[in-house]
VOGU-3710 file (C-alpha; in Angstrom, 3 decimals, decimal comma):
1> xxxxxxxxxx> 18,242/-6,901/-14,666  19,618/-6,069/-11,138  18,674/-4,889/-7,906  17,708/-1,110/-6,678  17,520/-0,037/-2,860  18,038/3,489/-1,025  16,645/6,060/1,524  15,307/9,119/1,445  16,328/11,100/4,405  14,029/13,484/5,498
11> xxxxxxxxxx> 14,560/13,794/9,381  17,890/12,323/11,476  18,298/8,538/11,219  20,677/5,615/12,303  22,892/5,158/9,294  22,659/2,412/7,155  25,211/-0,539/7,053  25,915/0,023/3,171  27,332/-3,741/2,985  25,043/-5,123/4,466
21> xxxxxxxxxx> 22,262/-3,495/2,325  24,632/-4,513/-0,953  24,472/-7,841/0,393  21,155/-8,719/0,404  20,882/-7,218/-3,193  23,937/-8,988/-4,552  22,193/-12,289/-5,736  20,033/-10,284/-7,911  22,972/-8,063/-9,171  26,207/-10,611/-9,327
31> xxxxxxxxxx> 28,000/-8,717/-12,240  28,881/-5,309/-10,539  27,560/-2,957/-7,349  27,520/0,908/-6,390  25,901/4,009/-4,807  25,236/7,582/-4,668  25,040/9,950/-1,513  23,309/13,599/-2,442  25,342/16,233/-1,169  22,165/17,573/1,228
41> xxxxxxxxxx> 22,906/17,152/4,823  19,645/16,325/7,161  19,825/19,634/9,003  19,864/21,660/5,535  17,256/19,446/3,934  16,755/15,728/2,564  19,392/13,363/1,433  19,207/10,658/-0,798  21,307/7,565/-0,621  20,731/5,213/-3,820
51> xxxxxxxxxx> 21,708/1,447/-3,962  22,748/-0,592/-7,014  23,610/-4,258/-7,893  23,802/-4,841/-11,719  23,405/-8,079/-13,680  25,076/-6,934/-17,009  23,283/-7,601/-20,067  23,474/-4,861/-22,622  26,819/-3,528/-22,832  28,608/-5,643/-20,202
61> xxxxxxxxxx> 31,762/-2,795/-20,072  29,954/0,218/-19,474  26,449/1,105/-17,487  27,439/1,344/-14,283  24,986/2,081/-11,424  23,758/5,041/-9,825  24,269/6,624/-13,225  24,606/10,610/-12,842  23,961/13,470/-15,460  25,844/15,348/-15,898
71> xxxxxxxxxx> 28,729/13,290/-14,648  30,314/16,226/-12,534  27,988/18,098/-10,293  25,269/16,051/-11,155  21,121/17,090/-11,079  19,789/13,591/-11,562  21,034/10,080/-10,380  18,931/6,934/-11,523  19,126/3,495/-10,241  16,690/1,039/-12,520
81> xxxxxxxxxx> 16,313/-2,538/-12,937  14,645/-3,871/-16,004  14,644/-4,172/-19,850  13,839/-1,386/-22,443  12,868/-3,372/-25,568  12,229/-0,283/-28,154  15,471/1,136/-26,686  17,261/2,287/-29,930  13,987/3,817/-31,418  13,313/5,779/-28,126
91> xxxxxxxxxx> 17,487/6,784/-28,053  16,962/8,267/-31,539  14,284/10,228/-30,875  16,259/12,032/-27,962  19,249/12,219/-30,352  17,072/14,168/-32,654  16,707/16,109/-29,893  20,047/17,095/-28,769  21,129/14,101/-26,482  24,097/12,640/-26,768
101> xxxxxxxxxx> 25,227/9,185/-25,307  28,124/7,447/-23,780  26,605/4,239/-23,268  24,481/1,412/-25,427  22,387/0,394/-22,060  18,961/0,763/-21,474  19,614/2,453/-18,535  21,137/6,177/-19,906  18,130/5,844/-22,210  15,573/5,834/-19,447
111> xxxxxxxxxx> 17,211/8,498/-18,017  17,551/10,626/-20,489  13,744/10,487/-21,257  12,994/11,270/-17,961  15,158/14,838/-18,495  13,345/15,360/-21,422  9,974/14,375/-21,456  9,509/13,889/-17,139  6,961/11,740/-16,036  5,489/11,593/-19,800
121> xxxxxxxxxx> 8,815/9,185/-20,994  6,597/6,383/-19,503  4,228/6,437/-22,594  7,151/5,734/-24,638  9,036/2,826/-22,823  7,799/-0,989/-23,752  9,686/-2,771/-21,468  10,166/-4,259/-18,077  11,191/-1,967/-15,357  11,102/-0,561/-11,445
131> xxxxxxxxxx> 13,079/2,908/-11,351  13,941/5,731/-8,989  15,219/9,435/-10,097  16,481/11,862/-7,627  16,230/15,111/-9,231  19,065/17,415/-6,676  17,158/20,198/-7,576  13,770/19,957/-6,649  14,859/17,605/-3,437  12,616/14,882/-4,959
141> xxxxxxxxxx> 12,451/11,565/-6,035  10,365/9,908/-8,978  9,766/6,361/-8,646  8,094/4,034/-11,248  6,835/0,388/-11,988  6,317/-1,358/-15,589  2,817/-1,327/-16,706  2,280/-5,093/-16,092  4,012/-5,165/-12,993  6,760/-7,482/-14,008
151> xxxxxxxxxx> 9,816/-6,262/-12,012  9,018/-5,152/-7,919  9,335/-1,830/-6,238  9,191/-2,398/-2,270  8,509/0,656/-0,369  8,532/1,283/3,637  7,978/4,648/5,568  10,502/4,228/8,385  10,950/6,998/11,565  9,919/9,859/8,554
161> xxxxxxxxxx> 12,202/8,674/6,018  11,239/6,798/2,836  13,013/3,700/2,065  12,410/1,494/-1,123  13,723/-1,774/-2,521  13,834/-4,312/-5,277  12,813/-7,058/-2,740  11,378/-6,893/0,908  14,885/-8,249/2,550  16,671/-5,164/1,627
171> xxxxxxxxxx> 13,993/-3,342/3,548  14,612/-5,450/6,566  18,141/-4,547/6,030  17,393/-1,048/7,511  17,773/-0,034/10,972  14,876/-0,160/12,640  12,492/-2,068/10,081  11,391/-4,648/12,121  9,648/-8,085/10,573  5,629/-7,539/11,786
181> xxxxxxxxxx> 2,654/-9,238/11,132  -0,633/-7,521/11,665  -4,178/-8,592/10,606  -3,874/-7,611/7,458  -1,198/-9,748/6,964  -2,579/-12,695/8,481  -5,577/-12,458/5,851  -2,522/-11,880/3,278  -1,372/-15,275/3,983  -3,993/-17,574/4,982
191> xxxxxxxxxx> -7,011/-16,445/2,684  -4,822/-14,692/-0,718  -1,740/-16,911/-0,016  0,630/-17,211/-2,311  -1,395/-14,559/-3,819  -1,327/-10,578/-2,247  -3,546/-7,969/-2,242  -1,713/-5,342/-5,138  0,247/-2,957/-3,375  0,519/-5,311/-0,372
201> xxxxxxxxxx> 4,004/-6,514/0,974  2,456/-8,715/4,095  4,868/-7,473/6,757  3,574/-4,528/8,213  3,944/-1,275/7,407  5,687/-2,516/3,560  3,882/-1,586/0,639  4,930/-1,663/-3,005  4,003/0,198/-6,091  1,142/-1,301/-8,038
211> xxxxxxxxxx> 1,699/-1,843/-12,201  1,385/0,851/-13,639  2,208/3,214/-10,845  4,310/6,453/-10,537  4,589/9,384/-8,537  6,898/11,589/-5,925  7,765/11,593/-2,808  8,856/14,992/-1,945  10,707/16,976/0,437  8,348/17,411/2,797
221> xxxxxxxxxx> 7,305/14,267/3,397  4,257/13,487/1,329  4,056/10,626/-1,368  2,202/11,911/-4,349  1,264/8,688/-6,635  -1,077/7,469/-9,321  -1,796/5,339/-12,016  -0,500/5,983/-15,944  -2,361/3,124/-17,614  -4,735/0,355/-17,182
231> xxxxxxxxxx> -6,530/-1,147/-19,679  -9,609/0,587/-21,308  -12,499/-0,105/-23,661  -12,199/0,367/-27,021  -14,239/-0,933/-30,213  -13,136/-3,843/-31,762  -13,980/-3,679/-35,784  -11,829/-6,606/-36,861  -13,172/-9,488/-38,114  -11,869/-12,930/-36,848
241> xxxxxxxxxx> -9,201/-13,328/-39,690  -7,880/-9,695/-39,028  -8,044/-10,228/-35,279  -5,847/-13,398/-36,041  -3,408/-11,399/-38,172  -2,953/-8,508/-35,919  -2,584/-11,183/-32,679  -0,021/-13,128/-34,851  1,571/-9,718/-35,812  2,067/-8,740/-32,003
251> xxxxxxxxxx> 3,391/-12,021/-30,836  5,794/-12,230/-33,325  7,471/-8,673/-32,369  6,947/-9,090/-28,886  9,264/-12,106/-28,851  11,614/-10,417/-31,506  12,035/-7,224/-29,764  13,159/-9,311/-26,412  15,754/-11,537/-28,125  18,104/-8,654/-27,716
261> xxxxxxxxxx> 20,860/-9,449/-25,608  25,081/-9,123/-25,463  24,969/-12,300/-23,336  23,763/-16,094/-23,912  20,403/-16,200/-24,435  17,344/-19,279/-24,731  13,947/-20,101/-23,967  11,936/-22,133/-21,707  10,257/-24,987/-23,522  7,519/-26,878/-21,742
271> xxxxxxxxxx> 5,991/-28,902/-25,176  2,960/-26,508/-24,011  1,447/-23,808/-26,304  3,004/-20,807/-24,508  6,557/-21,595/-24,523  7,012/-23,285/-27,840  5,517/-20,588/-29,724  8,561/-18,302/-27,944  11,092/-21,060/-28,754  9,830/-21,801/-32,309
281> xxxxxxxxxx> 9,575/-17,790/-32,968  12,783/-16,779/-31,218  14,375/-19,961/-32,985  13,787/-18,696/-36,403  14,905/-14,796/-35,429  17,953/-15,753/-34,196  19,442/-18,139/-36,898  18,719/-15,430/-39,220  21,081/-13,117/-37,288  23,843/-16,088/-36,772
291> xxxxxxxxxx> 22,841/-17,022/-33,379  21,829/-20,090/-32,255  19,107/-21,000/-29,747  19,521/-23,059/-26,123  15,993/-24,180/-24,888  15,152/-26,104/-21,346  12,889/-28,287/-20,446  12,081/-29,825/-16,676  10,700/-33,078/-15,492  10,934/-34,901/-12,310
301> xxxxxxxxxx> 12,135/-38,209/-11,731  9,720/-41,250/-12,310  6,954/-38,450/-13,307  6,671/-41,210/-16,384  5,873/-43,600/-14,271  3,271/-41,825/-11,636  1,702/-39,530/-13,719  -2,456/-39,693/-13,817  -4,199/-37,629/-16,154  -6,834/-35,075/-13,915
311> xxxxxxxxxx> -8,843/-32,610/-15,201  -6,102/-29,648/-14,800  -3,690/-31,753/-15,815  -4,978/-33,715/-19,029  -1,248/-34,724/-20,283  2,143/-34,921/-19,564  4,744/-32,513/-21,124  7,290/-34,945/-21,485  5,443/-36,527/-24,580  5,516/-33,052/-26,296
321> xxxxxxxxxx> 8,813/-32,186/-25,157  10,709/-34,244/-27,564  8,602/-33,187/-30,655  9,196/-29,643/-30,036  13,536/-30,398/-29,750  12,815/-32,362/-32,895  10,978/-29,702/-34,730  13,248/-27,151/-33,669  16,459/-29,014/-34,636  15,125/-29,341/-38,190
331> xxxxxxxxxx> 14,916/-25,248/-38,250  18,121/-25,017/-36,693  20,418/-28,102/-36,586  22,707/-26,337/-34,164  20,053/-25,428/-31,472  20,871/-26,919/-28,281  18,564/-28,597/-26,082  18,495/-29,179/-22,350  16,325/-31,582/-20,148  17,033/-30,985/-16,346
341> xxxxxxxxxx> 15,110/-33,398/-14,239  14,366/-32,828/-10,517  14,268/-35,438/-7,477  11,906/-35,223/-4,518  14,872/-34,571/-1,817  16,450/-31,683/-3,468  12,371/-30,452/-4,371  11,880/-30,912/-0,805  14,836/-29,281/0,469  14,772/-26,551/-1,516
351> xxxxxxxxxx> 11,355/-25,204/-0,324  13,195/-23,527/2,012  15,276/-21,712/-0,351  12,235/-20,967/-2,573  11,524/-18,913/0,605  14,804/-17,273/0,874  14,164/-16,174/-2,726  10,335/-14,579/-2,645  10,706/-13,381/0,959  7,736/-14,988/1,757
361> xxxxxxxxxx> 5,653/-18,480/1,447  5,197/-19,151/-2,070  3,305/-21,308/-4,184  5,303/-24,401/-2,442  7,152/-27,066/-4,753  5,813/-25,325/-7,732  8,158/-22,217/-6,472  10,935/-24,638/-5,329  11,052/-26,948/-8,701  11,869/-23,392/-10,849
371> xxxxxxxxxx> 14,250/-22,500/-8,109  16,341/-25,452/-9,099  15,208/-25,463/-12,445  16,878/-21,681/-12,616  19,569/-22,795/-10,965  20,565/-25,432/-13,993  19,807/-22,874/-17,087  22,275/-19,986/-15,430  24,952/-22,487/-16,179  24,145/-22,123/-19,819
381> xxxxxxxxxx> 23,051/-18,725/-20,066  21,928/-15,084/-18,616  19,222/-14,314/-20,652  15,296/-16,955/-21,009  12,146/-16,014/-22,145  8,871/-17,496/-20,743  5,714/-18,211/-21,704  3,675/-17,029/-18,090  0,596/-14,455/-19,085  -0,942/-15,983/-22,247
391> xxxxxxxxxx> -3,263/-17,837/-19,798  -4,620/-14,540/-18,549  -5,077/-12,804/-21,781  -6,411/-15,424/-24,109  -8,570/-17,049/-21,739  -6,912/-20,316/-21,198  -7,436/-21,004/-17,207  -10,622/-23,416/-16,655  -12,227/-20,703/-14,697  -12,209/-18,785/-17,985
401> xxxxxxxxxx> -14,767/-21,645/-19,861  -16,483/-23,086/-17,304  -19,711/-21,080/-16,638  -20,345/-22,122/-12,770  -17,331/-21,217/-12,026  -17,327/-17,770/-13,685  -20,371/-16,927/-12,507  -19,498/-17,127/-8,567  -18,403/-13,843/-6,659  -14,631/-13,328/-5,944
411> xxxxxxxxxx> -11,793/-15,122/-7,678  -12,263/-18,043/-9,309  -9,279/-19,574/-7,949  -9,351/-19,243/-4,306  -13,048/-20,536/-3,646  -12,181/-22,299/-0,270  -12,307/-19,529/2,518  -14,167/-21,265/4,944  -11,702/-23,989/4,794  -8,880/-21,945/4,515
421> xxxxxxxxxx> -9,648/-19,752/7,739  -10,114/-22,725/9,542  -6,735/-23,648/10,357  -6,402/-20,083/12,503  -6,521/-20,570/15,971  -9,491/-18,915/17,863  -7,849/-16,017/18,907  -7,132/-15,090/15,320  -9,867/-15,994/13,237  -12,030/-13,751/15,232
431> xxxxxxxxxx> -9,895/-10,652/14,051  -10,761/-11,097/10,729  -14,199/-11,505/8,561  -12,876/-13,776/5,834  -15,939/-13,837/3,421  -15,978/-9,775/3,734  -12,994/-9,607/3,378  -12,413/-11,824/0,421  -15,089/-10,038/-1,224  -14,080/-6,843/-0,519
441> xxxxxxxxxx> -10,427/-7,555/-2,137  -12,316/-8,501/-5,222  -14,413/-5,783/-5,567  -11,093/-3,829/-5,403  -10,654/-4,719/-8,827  -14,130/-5,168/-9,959  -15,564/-1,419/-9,346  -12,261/-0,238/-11,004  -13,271/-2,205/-14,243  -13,968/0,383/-17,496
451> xxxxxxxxxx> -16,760/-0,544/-19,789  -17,559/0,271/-23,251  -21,734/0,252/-23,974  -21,215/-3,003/-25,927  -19,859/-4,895/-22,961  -22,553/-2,855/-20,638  -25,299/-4,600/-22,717  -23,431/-8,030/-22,943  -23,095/-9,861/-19,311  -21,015/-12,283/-21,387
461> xxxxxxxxxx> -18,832/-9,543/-21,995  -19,318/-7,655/-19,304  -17,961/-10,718/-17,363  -15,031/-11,746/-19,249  -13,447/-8,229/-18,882  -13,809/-8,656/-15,435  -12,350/-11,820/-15,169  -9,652/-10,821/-17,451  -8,633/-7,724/-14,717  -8,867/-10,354/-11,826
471> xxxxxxxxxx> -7,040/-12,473/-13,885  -4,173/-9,760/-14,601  -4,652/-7,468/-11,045  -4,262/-10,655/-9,146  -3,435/-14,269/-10,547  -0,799/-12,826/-13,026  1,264/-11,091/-10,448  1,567/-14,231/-8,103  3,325/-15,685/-11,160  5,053/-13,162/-12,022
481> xxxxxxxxxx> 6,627/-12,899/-8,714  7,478/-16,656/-9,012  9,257/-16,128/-12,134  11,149/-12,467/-10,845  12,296/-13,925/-7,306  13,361/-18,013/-8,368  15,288/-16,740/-11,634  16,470/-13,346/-10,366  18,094/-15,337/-6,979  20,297/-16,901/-9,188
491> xxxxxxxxxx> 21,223/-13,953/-11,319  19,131/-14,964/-14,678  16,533/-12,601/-16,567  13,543/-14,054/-17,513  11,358/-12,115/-19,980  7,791/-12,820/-20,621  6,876/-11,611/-24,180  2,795/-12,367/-23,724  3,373/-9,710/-20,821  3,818/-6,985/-23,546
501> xxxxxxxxxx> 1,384/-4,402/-22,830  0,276/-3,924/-26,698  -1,089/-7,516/-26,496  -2,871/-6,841/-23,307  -4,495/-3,539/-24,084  -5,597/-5,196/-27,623  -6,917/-8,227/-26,325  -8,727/-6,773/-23,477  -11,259/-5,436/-26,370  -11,785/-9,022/-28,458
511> xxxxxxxxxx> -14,927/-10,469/-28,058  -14,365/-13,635/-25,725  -16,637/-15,289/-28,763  -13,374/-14,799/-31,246  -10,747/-15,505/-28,100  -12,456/-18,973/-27,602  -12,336/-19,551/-31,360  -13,969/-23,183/-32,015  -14,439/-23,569/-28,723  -11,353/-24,061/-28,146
521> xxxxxxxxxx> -9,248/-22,784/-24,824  -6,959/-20,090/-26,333  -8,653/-20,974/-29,846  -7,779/-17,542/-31,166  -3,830/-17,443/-30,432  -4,127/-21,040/-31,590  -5,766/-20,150/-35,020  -3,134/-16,775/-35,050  -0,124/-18,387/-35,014  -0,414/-21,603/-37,224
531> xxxxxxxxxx> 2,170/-22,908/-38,927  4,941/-21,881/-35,980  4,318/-25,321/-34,663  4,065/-29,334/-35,466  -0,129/-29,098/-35,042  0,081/-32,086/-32,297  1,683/-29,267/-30,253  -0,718/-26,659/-31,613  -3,979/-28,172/-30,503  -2,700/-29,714/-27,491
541> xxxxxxxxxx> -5,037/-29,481/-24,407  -3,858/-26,827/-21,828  -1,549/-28,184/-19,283  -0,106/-26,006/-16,237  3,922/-25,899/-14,987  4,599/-29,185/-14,342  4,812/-30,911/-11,304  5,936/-33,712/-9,541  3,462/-36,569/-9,194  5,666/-38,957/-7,189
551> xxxxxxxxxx> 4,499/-40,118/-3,870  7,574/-39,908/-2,512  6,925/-35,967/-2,752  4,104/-36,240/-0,384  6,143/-38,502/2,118  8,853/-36,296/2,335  6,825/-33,078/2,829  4,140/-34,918/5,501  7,261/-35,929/7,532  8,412/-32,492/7,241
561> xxxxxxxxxx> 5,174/-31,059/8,473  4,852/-33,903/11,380  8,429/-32,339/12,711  6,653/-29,254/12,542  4,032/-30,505/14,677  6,250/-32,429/17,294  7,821/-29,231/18,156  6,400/-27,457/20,793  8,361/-24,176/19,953  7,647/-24,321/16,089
571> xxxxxxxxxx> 5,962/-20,523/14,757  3,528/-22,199/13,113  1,453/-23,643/15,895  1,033/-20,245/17,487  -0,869/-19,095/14,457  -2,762/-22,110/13,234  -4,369/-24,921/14,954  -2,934/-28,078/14,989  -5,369/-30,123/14,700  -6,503/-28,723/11,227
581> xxxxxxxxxx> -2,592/-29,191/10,318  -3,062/-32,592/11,744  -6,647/-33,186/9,736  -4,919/-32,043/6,195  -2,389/-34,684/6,528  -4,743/-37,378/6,724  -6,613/-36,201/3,999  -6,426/-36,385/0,355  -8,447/-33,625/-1,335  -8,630/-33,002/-4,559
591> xxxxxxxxxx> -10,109/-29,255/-3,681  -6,942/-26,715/-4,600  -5,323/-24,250/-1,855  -4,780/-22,267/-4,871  -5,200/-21,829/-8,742  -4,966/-25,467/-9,954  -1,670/-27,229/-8,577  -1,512/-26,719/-5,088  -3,761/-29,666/-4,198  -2,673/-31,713/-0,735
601> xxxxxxxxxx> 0,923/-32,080/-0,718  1,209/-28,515/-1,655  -0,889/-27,265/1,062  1,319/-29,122/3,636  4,774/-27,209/1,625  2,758/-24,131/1,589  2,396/-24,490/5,765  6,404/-25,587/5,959  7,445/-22,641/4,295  4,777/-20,471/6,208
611> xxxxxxxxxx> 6,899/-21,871/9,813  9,879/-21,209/7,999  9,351/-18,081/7,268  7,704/-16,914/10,313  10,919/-18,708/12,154  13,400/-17,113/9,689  13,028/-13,781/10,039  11,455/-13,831/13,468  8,401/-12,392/12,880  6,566/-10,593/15,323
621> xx> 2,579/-10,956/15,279  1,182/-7,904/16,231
//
């Protein structure tokens, strides 16, 4: 993984401090750094100027970025961040071809498809990915984002020129981007918050490719774009044991194909469903090839003690965690196990830095927890998997089973607008039509939705592919941006095999009657992959990240939200009211800012990091 960044000149512009812009791309790219300048001059036509930090993975001693071809007098120069997992299959094909190769990395692969095959190589990759081409000859460059939407593309139209970016601080790293915030943004924030509209990067005027997205921005000044793929109806003719065994079949190569790696390499391991099903799998794959696996597990301090089963929350991991090291260490007696446990002052604290990382409020001590949890497993190695997505394509969120809540408009997890718009002062509020607007962000998705006639007929059906596009559009990417921004800021590469788009596009067509198999949340992948794991672990009830449940969290972030309020110069309080602030932290509601663990005390984080941010980089409310 690394970090990509550069401009498109099309018309005269203040240069660029190049170490500056390396600078803000370095903690995604600690392992090497370079660029490319076109030979075009702005009076004789466009420029380009590509950006590179590189995170060595695959072939550590060669794969430098820009990479050129050919080397001397070059056509094409490619910056990319991301992982090609069918890589060698893909590099033979283009062997048969003619190609020849001076590297093992991902990266001359990519761009050699894109020489042969053009736009079309994206059918071929399964992988990870955000690129940019500049092709010398046409004066154009091709940008591109993974199907799921797993690594970030950033893009800003600044004084005519185009200027793109792994993450929205390299953009402010330009002259003359300045840090905005219109009305869109506010509704970004306080209604979707941590969530974002797709293609939405809050600050004004910065957008960013949606999955799935492609497309040219050309000489002239136009930005040609569109979708490749999405997922689509298609009949589903298994039966439930052949559904099993082609689900079982997928997650099993999924993880296999994304075990490859030159450097260390382990697995995040929860005692949930999701992540010891990675660790058992990529356990068993890797002791048959000599290597051994690390896994990591987190927990907070005194959780034990604190801990109250609620209806998101049924259990605690930290039972599970030890039968899953247990299990595993019988497979593998040399697999190495790591418990990192987290205290509320460094949680607290490093809500700020969670910031720092996602360029924008996040999902509060839920962000700031894998921050530091990141932090720890870089020590050990470059390279986790993850278990994030299952949830959104087996059906294993509440809002999934429960039929009130599936049945209301909008998104199942953000059902508190009124309350939500009610901390914006007067003057604010009256800018924006929440309700409409909410509504009208869901719909995005919704009227976008494809159909077969079976699902047309079934409003079962009909419903659960919606929900599972909401799910995947919207809930999915919030996550996913977690996971990118808190492991990538320490220079670690998560992968997230459930993300693989064969498993999406398959299970998009099961009948939710098979998917909730007995039942059961997530009954299907369940039933698919027994035998992988001790059945206590199995069958388990669903139980989010984990969080901290000691009051001392709550203290510490009410404090930090009363300093807030005692200062009369604080960001915050010209964009909420603070009496609402003042309201929440006498309360105790149960009722979620978002999804199911930002309750309370992570609505009052969510509001420090929202003053942080706004105080951080100064912004400007338009």
């Amino acid at each position: 993984m690394c970090a990509i960044a550069g401009i498109l000149r099309l018309r005269a512009a203040e240069p660029e401090d190049p170490g500056k812009i390396i600078d803000s791309m370095r903690r995604r790219g600690p392992d090497g750094e370079g660029s490319y300048r076109s030979d075009g001059r702005e009076e004789n036509g466009p420029s380009v100027t590509l950006y590179h930090t590189r995170l060595a993975v695959i072939d550590p001693a060669a794969g430098q970025q820009p990479m050129l071809y050919p080397l001397h007098n070059p056509r094409y120069a490619i910056v990319y961040n991301g992982e090609l997992y069918n890589t060698d299959s893909v590099r033979q094909r283009l062997i048969s071809l003619g190609h020849q190769f001076l590297t093992r990395t991902d990266t001359e692969v990519v761009l050699h498809s894109f020489i042969q095959w053009g736009e079309g190589c994206l059918e071929l990759f399964n992988g990870i990915f955000a690129f940019a081409v500049w092709d010398n000859l046409k004066k154009a460059l091709f940008i591109a984002r993974d199907r799921m939407g797993v690594k970030p593309f950033f893009y800003r139209w600044e004084g005519g020129n185009f200027l793109f970016a792994s993450e929205l601080k390299t953009l402010l790293a330009f002259p003359g981007v300045k840090a905005q915030l219109d009305n869109y943004g506010i509704a970004q924030l306080m209604l979707l918050g941590p969530g974002r509209t797709p293609g939405c990067g809050v600050f004004a005027g910065m957008e960013e490719l949606k999955a799935a997205e492609c497309g040219w921005v050309t000489a002239d000044g136009r930005m040609e774009k569109h979708r490749y793929w999405k997922l689509t109806p298609e009949p589903h003719t298994e039966n439930f044991a052949e559904t099993a065994a082609h689900v079982r079949a997928l997650v099993e190569d999924a993880i296999t194909r994304q075990l490859v790696s030159d450097v260390p390499i382990g697995t995040f391991l929860s005692g949930g469903l999701d992540s010891s099903l990675i660790s058992s799998v990529a356990c068993t794959r890797m002791m048959e090839e000599g290597r051994h696996l690390d896994t990591f597990s987190v927990d907070y301090k005194d959780n034990d003690r604190y801990f109250r089963s609620g209806k998101f929350q049924p259990q605690s991991d930290s039972g599970f965690i030890p039968i899953m090291q247990k299990f595993l260490s019988a497979k593998d007696p040399l697999c190495r196990h790591h418990l990192i446990t987290l205290d509320t002052p460094a949680l607290a604290e490093a809500l700020y830095g969670a910031v720092d990382a996602r360029d924008l409020p996040g999902m509060a001590d839920v962000d700031s927890s894998l921050l530091l949890f990141c932090k720890e497993i870089r020590k050990t190695v470059t390279v986790t998997l993850s278990g994030e997505c299952a949830d959104e394509l087996f059906g294993g969120y509440p809002w999934y089973r429960d039929p009130e809540i599936r049945a209301k408009a909008g998104f199942p997890w953000a059902q508190t607008t009124k309350w939500r718009s009610s901390f914006l002062r007067p003057e604010y509020l009256s800018r924006l039509e929440p309700e409409a607007f909410m509504d009208q962000q869901a719909n995005l998705t919704l009227q976008d939705v494809e159909l077969d006639e079976e699902s047309r007929n079934s409003p079962l059906e009909k419903r659960m592919k919606e929900m599972m596009r909401l799910n995947t559009d919207w809930f999915m990417q919030t996550l996913l941006d977690r996971k990118d921004r808190m492991s990538m800021f320490w220079g670690l590469e998560v992968r997230v095999p459930f993300c693989d788009h064969r498993i999406a596009q398959y299970l998009y067509n099961v009948p939710w009657e098979m998917k909730d198999h007995d039942w059961y949340e997530k009954g299907l992948l369940r039933s698919a992959m027994a035998g992988w794991l001790p059945e206590e672990v199995l069958w388990r009830k669903k139980s989010p990240y984990p969080k901290t449940h000691n009051p001392s969290y709550r203290a510490a972030v009410t404090k930090m939200l009363e300093e807030i309020l005692a200062d009369p110069n604080a960001p915050l309080l010209t964009l909420l009211r603070p009496e609402k602030i003042r309201e929440l932290i006498g309360s105790d509601s149960p009722v979620p800012w978002y999804g199911q663990l930002m309750t309370t005390p992570q609505t009052e984080a969510y509001l420090i990091q929202l003053n942080y941010w706004l105080k951080k980089w100064k912004v400007e409310i338009l």
